[in-house]
PLY file of the C-alpha trace (Angstrom):
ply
format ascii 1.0
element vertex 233
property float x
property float y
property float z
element edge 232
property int vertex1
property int vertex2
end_header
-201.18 -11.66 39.63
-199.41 -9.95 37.04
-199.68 -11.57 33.41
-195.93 -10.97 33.40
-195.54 -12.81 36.71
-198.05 -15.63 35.27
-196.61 -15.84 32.61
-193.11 -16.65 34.06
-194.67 -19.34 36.22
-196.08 -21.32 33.46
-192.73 -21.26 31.83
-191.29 -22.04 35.02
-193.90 -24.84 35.66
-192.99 -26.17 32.48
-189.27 -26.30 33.33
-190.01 -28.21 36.55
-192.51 -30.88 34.59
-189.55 -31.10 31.96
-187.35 -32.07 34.95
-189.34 -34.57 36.96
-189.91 -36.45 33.18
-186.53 -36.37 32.47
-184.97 -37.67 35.57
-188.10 -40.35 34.86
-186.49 -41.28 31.71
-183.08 -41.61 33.11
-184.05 -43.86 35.91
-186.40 -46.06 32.99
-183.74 -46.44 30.84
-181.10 -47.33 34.10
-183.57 -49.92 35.17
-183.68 -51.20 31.69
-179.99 -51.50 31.17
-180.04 -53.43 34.75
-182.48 -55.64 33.26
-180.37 -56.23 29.80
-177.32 -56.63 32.28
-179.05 -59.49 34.25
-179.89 -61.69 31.56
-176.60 -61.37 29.72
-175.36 -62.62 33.18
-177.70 -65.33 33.81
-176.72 -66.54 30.14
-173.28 -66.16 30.74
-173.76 -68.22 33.58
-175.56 -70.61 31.91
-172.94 -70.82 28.84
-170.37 -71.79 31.07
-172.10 -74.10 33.23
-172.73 -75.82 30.13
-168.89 -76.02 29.25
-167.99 -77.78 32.39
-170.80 -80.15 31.86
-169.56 -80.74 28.67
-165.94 -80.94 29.64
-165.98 -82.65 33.06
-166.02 -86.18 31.55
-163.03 -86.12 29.68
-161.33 -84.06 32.79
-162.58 -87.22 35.59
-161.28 -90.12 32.98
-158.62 -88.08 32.28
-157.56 -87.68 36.23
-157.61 -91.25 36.53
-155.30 -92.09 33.58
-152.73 -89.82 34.77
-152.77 -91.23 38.57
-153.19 -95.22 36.85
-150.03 -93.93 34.73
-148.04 -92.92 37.60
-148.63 -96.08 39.53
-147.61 -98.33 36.79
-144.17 -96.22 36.47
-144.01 -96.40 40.01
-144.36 -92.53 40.88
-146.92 -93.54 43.45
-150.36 -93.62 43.24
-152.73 -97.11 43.93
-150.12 -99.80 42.15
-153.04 -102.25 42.44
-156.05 -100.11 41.13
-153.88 -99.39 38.19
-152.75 -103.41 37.40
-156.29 -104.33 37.85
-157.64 -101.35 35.21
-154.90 -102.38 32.92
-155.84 -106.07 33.31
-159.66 -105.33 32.56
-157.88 -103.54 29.35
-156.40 -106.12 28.09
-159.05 -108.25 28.61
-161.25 -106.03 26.56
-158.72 -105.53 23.83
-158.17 -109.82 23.64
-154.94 -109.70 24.71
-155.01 -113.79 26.14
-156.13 -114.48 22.19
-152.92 -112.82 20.80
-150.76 -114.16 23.25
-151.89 -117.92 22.60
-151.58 -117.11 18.54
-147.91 -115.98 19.14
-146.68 -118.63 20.88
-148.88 -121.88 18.77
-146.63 -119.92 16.06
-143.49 -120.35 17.38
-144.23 -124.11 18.87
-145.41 -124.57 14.91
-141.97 -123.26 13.97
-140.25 -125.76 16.68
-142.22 -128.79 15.84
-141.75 -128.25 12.23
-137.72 -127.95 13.06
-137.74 -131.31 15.22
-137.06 -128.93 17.96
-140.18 -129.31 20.20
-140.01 -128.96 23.82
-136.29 -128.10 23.17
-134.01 -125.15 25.35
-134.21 -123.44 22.53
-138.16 -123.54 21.60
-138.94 -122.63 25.62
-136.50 -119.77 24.90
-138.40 -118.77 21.86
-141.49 -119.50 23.84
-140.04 -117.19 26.63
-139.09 -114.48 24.05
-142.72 -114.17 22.22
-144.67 -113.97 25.23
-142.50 -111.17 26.07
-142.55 -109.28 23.32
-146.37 -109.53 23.24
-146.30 -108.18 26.77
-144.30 -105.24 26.06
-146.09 -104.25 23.24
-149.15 -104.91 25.19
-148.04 -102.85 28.14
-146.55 -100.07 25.77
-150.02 -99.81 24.02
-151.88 -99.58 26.98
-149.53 -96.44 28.83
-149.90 -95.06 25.16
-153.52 -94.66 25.83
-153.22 -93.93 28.95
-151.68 -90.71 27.76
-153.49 -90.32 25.11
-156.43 -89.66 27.97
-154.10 -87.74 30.05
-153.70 -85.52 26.93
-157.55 -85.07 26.19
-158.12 -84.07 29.40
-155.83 -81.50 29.66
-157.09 -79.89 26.58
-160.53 -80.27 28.15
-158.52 -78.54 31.16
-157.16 -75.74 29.19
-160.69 -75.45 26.85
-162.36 -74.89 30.45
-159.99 -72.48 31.57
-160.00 -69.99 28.49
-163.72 -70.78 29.13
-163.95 -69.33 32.89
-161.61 -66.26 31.55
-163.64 -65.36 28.81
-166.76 -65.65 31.51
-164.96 -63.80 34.09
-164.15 -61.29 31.86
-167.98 -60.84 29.56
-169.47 -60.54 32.94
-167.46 -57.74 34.50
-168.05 -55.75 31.34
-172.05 -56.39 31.36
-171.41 -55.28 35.02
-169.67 -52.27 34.37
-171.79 -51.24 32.00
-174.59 -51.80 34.27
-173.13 -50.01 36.97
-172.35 -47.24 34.41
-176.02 -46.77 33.42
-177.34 -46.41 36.69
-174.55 -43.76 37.47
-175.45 -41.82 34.56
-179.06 -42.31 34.92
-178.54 -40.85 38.94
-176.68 -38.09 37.61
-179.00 -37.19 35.21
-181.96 -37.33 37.50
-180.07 -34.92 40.02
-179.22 -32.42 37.52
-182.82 -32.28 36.02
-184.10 -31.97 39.40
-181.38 -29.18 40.54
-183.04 -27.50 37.16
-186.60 -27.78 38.11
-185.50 -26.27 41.48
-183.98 -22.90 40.10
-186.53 -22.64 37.99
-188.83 -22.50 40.85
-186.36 -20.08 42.28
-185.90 -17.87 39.66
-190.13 -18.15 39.52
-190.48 -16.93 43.31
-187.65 -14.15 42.62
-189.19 -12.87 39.66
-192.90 -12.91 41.43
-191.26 -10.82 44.26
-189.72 -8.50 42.59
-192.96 -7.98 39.78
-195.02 -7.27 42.79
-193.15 -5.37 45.37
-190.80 -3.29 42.80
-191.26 0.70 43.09
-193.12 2.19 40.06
-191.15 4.74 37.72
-192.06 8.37 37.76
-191.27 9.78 34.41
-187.79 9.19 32.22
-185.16 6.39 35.13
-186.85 7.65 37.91
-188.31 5.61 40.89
-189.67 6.17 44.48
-193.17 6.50 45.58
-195.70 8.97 43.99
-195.62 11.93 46.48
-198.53 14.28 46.59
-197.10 17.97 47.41
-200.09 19.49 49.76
-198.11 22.38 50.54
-199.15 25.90 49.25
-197.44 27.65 46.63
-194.67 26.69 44.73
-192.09 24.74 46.47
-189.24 26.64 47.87
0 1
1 2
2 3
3 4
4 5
5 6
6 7
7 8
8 9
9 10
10 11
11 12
12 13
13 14
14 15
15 16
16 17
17 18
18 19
19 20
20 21
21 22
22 23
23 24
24 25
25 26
26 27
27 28
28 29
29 30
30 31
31 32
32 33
33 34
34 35
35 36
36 37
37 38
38 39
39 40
40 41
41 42
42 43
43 44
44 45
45 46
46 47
47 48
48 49
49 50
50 51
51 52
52 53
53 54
54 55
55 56
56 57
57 58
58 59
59 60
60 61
61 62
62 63
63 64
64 65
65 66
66 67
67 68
68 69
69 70
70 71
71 72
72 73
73 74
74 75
75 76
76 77
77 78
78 79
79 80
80 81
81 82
82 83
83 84
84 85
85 86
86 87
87 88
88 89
89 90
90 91
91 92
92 93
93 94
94 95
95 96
96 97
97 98
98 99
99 100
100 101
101 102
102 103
103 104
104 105
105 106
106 107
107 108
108 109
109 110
110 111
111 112
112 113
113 114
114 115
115 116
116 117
117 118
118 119
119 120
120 121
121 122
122 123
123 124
124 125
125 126
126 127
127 128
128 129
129 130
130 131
131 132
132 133
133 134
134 135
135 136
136 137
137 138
138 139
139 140
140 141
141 142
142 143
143 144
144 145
145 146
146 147
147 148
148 149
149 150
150 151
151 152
152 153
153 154
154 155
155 156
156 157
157 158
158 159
159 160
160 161
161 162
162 163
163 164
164 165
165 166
166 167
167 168
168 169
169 170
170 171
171 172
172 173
173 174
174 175
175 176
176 177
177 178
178 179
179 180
180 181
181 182
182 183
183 184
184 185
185 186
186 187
187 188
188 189
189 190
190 191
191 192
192 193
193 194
194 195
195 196
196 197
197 198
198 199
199 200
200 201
201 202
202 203
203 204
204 205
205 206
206 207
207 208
208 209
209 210
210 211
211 212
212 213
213 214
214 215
215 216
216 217
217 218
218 219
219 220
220 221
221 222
222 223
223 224
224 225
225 226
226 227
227 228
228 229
229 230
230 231
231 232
């Protein structure tokens, strides 16, 4: 083999080495990047799994304030789920305690007037008990929506939550996707490389070895031996 011809395929070998490493690199660094992209996902995942834990109680009290509240105003709902929660309430928040110190102060009142057992002191009677109800009752729909309210920032917390999630992951996946396009496109064109180089190689090799050899000054042909005698005519 010609050095010339040698030569060329060493360079040539080279070029096709240089190719098969790089598209090598491109597909490491592709699965690497698919790697990075599946544990930003799996903590993504993880982030906002741990929102709706976190968030979920104050979202189920808060579901059953709103449908107790409704019921009491009489916008439907279970009327007798929600008396019965707001009677445990008010038996947590002593409600029989203030009612009985309202009214011993107005009988006080009507004894100490002369007017015990009187129209008037029942009346009185009547008129405490109520207002304690009222502002028993109004306390108790006040937290009620007080819940309602928590829950629907809890709601709306959640929500910009799941966007935020939605929208981190499609990135990490796009640029996932994005690295594996780029590292397939690199390995194609570094392998389209080696492969003209190993063209250009067997070109070169034919050519080197088959090419007609040059008879003085830009001439070519085959050497010709003149066996004739004389001088040419």
């Amino acid at each position: 083999m010609p050095p010339a011809v040698a030569a060329a395929g060493i360079a040539a070998a080279g070029t096709v080495a240089g190719g098969v490493v790089s598209g090598k690199g491109a597909s490491k660094a592709a699965a690497i990047q698919a790697k990075s992209a599946a544990d930003q996902l799996a903590y993504q995942k993880q982030m906002y799994g741990d929102d709706v834990t976190r968030y979920q109680p104050d979202i189920s009290r808060g579901d059953t304030a709103a449908t107790n509240y409704s019921a009491l105003l009489g916008l439907g709902g279970d009327a007798k789920t929600a008396n019965d929660a707001f009677a445990t309430w008010k038996a947590g928040t002593g409600y029989q305690n203030t009612l009985n110190a309202a009214l011993d102060g107005v009988n006080a009142s009507a004894y100490a007037a002369g007017m015990a057992r009187s129209g008037a002191a029942l009346k009185a009677l009547q008129d405490r008990a109520g207002q304690v109800a009222d502002g028993t009752y109004n306390t108790y729909m006040g937290d009620l929506n007080t819940v309602v309210q928590t829950a629907a920032n809890a709601k709306s917390a959640l929500t910009g939550a799941s966007t935020n999630a939605v929208a981190q992951n499609a990135a990490t996946s796009q640029n996932a996707a994005n690295a594996a396009s780029n590292a397939a496109l690199s390995s194609a064109a570094s392998t389209s490389s080696a492969l003209q180089s190993l063209g250009q190689l067997g070109a070169y090799a034919y050519n080197s070895s088959y090419a007609p050899a040059k008879i003085g000054s830009g001439t070519t042909g085959p050497i010709v031996i003149n066996n004739a005698k004389g001088p040419p005519a």
